[in-house]
N, C-alpha and C positions, 0 to 999 in steps of 0.2 A: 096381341102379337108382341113376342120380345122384340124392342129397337134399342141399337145404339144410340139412334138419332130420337130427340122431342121435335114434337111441330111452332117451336118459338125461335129456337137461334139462327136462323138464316142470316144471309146479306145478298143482297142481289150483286150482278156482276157492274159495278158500278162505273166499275175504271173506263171497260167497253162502251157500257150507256154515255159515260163522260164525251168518248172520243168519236164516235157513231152517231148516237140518239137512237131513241126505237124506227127510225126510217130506211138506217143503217144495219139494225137488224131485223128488220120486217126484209126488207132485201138481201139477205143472206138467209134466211128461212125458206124465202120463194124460188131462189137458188136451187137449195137444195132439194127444196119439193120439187121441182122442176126435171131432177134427174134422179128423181127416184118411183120407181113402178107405182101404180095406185096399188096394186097387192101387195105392197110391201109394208109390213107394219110402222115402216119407218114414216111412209107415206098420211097415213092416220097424225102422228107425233106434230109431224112440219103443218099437216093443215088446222088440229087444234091451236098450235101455239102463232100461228099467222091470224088467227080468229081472235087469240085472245092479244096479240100486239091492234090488231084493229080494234077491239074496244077500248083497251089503254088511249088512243088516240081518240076515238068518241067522245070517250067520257074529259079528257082535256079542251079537245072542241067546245063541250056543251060546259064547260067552265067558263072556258073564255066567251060566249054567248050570256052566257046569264050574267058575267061582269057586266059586258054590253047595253046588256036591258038593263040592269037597275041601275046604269050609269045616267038614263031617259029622265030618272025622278031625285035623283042626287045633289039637291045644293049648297053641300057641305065642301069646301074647296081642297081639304086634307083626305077625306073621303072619296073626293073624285080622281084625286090624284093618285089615290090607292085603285081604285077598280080600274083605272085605265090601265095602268102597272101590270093589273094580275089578267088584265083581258088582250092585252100585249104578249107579255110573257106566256099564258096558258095557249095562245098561236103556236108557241116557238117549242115550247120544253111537254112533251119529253121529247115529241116529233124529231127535233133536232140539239146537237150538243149544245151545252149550254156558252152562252158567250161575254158572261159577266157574272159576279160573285151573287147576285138576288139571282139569277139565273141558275145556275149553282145548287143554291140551297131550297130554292123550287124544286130542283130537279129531283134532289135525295128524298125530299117530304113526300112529291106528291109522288114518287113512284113506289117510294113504299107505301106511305097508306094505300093507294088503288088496288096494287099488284095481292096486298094483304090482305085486302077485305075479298078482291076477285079471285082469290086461290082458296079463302078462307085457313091462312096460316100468320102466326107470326114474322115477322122480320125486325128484328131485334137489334140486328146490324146494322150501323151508319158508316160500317167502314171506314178508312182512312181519309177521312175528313181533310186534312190539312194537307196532303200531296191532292187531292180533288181540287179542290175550293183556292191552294195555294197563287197559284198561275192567276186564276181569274181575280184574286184580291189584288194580288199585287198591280195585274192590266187596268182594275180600274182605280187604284190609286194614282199610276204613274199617270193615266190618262184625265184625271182631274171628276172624272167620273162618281167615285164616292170617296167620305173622308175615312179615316179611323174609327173617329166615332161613328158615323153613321153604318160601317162596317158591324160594331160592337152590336149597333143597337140591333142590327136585322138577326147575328148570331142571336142575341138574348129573344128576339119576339119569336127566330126557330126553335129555341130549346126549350123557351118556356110551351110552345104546342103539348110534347108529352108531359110536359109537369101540370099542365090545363085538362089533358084527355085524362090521365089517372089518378084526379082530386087529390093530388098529394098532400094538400095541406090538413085532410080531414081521415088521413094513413096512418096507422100505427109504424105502418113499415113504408114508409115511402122510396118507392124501387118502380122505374118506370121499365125498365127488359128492354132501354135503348142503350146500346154499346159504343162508343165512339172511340176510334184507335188513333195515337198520335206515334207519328215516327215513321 
């Protein structure tokens, strides 16, 4: 089939995920399935994608669970303090907006890799990063929450993810198809 379109450059709508969470569109979904006829094809559209907002939320669930449980054999005190982290936060994001800068950059990772592997498409797109992420850096600098550096380090442990997932170091061409727009 001729396309305009590849199945790599997407972005998800990030801005709405930012300001919502998938709970904010799982309910606007039901909404609309709600007043639209079951014969209506439109009716099919709203109840696969309410199916698939409820596994995005499953599969977050069952994140924050298995934090939970290997937290049981963890006596590592850096390591514990990291699965408490991600078995907190995987409660909250994508469920609802994010309400700090780690909160944030969970939200962009884990909803594209999920929605990606669940679609089986690329999403290439990290969109406007810095009108995202902005607000919450700054809430939790002013709030004494995180420093600069420690801001740097979590940006560098997120970006290195795709330079980790596409062995760039062992690449002729090292090009990960993550986009990230500033402005």
């Amino acid at each position: 089939i001729d396309s305009p379109f590849d199945y790599d450059h997407h972005t998800l709508g990030y801005t709405k995920l930012f300001s919502v969470g998938m709970d904010g569109i799982l309910k606007e979904i039901r909404d609309k399935k709600c007043l639209t006829d079951k014969n209506d094809e439109r009716y099919a559209f709203y109840k696969a994608a309410e199916e698939s907002v409820m596994a995005l939320l499953t599969i977050s669930e069952k994140f924050s669970k298995c934090a939970e449980q290997m937290l049981k054999s963890i006596k590592d005190e850096e390591q514990r303090e990291s699965l408490e982290l991600i078995a907190k936060t995987a409660c909250r994001i994508p469920k609802n907006p994010p309400q700090t800068f780690y909160e944030g950059l969970c939200m962009l990772l884990f909803t594209r890799e999920a929605i990606a592997t669940l679609e089986n498409i690329g999403i290439s797109q990290l969109g406007h990063v810095d009108r995202l992420l902005g607000a919450l850096y700054e809430n939790d600098i002013k709030s004494g929450r995180i420093t600069e550096a420690q801001a740097r380090e979590l940006v560098g442990i997120w970006m290195a993810y795709t330079d980790i997932k596409f062995d760039l170091e062992n690449r002729d061409w090292p090009e990960t198809s993550t986009c990230i727009q500033l402005g």
